[in-house]
C-alpha positions in Angstrom: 6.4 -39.3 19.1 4.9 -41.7 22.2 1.3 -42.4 22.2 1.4 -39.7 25.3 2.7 -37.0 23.5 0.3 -37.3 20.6 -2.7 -37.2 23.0 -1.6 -34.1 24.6 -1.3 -32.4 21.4 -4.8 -33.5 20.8 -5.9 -32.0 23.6 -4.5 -28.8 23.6 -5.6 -28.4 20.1 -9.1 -29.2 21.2 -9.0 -26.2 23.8 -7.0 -24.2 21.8 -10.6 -25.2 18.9 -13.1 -24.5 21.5 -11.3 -21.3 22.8 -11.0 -19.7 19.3 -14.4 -20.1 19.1 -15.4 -18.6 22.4 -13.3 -15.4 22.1 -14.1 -15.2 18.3 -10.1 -14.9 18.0 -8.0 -16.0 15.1 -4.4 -17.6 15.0 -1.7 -16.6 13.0 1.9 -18.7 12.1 4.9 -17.6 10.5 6.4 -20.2 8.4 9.3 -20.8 10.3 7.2 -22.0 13.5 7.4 -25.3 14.6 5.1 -27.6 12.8 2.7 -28.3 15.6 1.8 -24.7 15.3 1.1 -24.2 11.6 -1.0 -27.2 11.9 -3.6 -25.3 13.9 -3.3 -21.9 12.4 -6.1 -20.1 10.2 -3.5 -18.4 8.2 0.5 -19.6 7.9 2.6 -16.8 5.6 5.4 -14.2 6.2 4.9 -11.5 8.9 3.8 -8.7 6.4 1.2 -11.1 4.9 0.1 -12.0 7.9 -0.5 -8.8 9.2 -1.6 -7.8 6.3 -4.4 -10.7 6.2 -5.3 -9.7 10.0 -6.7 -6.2 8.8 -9.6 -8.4 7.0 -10.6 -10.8 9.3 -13.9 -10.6 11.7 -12.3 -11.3 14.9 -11.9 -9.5 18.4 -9.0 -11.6 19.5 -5.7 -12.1 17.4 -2.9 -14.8 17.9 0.6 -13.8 16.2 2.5 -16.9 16.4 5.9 -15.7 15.5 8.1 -13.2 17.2 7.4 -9.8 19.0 7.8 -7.4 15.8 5.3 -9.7 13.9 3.0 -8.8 16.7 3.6 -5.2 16.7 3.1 -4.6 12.9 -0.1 -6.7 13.4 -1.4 -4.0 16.1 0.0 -1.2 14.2 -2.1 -2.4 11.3 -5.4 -3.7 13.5 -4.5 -0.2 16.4 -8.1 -1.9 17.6 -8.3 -5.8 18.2 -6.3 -6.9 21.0 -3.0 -8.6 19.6 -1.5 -11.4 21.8 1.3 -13.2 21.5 2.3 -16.7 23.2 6.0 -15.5 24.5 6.2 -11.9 25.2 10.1 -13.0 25.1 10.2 -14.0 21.4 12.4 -11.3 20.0 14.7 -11.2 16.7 18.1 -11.0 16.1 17.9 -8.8 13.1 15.0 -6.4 14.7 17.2 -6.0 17.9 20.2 -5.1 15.7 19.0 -1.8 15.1 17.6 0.2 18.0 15.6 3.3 17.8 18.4 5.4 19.3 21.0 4.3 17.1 19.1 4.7 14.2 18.2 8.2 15.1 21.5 9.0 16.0 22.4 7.8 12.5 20.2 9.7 10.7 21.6 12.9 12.4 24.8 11.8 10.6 23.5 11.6 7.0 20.8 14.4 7.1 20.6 14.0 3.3 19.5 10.4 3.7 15.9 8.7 3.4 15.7 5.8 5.6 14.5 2.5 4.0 14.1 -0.3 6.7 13.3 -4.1 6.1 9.9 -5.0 7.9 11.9 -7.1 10.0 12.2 -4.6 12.6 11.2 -2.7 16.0 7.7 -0.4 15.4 9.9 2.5 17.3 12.2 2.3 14.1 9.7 1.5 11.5 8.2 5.6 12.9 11.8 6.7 11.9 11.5 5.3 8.3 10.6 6.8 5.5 9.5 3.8 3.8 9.6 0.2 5.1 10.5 -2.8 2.5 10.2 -7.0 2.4 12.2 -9.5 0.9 9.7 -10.1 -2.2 9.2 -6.3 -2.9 12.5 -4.3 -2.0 13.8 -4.6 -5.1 11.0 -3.2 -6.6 10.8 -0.2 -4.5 14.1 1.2 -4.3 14.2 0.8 -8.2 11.0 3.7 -7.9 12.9 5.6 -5.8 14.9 8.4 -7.5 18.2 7.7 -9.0 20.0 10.0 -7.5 18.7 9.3 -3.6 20.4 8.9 -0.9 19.1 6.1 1.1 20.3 4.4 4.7 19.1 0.5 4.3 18.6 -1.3 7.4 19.1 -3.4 9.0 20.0 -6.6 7.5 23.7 -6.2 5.8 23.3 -9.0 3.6 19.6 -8.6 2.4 20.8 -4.6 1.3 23.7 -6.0 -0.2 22.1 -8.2 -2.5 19.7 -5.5 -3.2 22.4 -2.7 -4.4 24.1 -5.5 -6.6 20.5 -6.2 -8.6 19.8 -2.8 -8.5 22.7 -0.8 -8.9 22.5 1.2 -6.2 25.1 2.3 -3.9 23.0 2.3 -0.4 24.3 2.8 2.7 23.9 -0.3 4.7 23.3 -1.0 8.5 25.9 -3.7 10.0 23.0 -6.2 11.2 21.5 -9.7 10.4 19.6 -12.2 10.6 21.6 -14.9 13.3 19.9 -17.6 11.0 20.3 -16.9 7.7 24.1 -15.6 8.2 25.2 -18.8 9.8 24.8 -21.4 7.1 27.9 -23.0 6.2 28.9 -22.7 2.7 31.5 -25.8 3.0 28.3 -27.9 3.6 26.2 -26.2 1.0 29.1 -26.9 -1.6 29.2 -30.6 -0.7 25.3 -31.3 -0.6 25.9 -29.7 -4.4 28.6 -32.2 -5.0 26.4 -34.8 -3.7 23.4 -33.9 -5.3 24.3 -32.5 -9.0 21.8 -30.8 -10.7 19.5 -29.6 -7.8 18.5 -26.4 -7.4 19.9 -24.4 -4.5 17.0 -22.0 -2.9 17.8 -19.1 -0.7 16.5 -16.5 1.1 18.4 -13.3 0.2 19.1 -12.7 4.4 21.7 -15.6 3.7 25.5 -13.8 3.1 27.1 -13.2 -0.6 28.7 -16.4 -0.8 25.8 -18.6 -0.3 23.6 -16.5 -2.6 26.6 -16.5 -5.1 26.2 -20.4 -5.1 22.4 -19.9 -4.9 20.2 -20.8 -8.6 17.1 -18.8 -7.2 16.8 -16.1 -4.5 14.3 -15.4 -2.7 11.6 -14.2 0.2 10.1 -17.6 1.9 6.9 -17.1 0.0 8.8 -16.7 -3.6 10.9 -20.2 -2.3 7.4 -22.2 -1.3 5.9 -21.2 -4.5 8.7 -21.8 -7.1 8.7 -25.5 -5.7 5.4 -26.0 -5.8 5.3 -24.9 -9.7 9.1 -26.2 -10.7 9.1 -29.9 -12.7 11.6 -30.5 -10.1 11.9 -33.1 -7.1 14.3 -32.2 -5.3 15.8 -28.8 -3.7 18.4 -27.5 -1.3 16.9 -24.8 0.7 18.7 -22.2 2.3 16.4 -20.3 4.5 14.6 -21.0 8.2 14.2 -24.7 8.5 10.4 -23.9 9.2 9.0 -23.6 5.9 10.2 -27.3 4.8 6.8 -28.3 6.8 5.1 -26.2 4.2 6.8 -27.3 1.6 6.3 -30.6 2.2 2.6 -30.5 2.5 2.3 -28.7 -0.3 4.6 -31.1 -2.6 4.5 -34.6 -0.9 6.1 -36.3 -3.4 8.9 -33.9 -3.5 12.5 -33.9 -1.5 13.5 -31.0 0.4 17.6 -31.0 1.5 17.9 -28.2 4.4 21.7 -26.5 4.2 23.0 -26.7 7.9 24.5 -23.5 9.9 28.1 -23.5 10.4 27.8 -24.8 14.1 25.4 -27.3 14.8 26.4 -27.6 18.4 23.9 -26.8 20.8 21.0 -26.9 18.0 19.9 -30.1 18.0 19.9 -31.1 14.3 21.7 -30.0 11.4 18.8 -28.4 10.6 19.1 -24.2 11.1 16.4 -23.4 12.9 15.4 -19.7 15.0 15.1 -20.4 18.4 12.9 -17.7 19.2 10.4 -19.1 16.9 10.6 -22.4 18.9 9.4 -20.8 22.1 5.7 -20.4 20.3 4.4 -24.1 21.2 0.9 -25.0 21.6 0.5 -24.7 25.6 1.6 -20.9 25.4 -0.8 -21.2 22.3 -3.6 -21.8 24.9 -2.3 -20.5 27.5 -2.5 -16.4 25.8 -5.7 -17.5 24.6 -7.3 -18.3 27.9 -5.8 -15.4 29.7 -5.7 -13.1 26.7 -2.1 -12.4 27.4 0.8 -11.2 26.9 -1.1 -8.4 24.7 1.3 -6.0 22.0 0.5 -2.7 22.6 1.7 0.1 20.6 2.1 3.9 21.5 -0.3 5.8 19.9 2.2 8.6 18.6 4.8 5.8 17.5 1.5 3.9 15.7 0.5 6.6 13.9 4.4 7.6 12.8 5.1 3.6 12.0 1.9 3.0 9.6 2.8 6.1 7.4 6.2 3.9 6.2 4.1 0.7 6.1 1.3 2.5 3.9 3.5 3.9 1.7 5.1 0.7 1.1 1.6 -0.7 0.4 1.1 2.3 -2.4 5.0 1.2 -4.1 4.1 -2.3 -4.4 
């Protein structure tokens, strides 16, 4: 980085600083934002955590720093602080997988079905689920629900996979995913193994059966950060959003972190797998929302009020 570079990041975290503390606003980063980013955030987590954390801070103004369903379970959470957002255009592959009319439509199909949706999606479909789920806790909450329920699981294929083969369950599973986590390449992840004998593969339970079938622990991106902060270990290859190896390194300096690469690298930039939606958060949209207080999530009341029942009950399971 030239001499130039660094002094513009020094200056727009200076007005990003002296904004914050104008608009009594606080900033929010998912892990898989650039680094820049989680540098200047009050609070760096997943998106439930985050939105979660949001409901107990003082503040008039918050800043989701990750993508546009993040922000929308922050409003639906906090219906009234204003919620803002750096790109308005930061969607997800996995939430846009499963629109609201498809899902309804679904439902019409299997009337006898309960409808259990990963957080990772749309507040239109969260109002249309009976009771939403993480990565951390899914496992725990379907094994609550009664044996003999029929449940729809949407709408990551692989992360309600992997569920039904821990739990036993025969859910039936929405065909989407997350464009990340189902492209790393399994020939590469075999051969950083062969290189590397003995080290631990991590992975986030998004990735597809034959990468968690070569995987020694599975994951949410909070489980993988914290089981390499406590494990003896030194060295990991990690199979999730290349995002959180800034975390992870901060947290474990002396420690080596080998990211798997996706299938295609083309295009990317590094064999690193990284969500390009994620990327567009950077530190002049950063200051640039907070100084116009724009874009801002809003929320339909009606669809608020139908969204935070699943969300709540979630909160009760876990």
């Amino acid at each position: 980085m030239s001499l130039e570079e660094q002094d513009k990041i020094l200056d727009l975290r200076f007005k990003i600083l002296e904004l914050k503390k104008q608009k009594n606003a606080v900033i929010f980063a998912h892990y898989y934002t650039r680094p820049e980013i989680q540098d200047i955030a009050d609070f760096i987590g997943d998106s439930l955590a985050l939105a979660q954390q949001a409901t107990r801070v003082q503040a008039d103004i918050l800043v989701m720093c990750g993508v546009h369903f993040m922000g929308e379970t922050m409003k639906i959470l906090c219906p009234d602080k204003k919620v803002l957002i750096p790109d308005m255009n930061a969607g997800c592959s996995l939430a846009d997988s499963c629109r609201a009319e498809d899902l309804a439509a679904f439902k019409a199909q299997h009337p006898d079905h309960m409808v259990v949706s990963y957080v990772n999606t749309s507040a239109d479909v969260k109002a249309l689920t009976d009771v939403v789920v993480t990565s951390s806790n899914a496992k725990k909450i379907v094994d609550q629900l009664p044996k003999d329920a029929k449940i729809i699981f949407g709408p990551d294929y692989n992360l309600g996979s992997y569920i039904n083969s821990v739990t036993g369950r025969d859910m039936l599973l929405w065909n989407g995913a997350c464009h990340v986590h189902s492209r790393f390449s399994l020939e590469a992840l075999l051969q950083l193994k062969k290189e590397n004998p003995g080290v631990e593969v991590l992975a986030h339970p998004e990735c597809k059966a034959p990468i968690l079938a070569h995987s020694d622990v599975i994951g949410s991106t909070k489980a993988l950060l914290e089981h390499t902060i406590q494990s003896s270990a030194k060295r990991f290859i990690i199979a999730t959003e290349s995002g959180i190896l800034h975390e992870m390194q901060k947290a474990c300096p002396d420690k080596e972190f080998i990211p798997v690469p996706p299938e295609v690298t083309e295009g990317i930039g590094c064999s690193c797998n990284e969500c390009e939606y994620m990327r567009m958060n950077t530190l002049e949209k950063v200051y640039a929302c907070l100084r116009d207080e724009q874009p801002e999530i809003k929320v339909k009341k009606e669809t608020a009020e139908k969204a935070v029942s699943s969300i709540q009950r979630m909160l009760q399971m876990s």
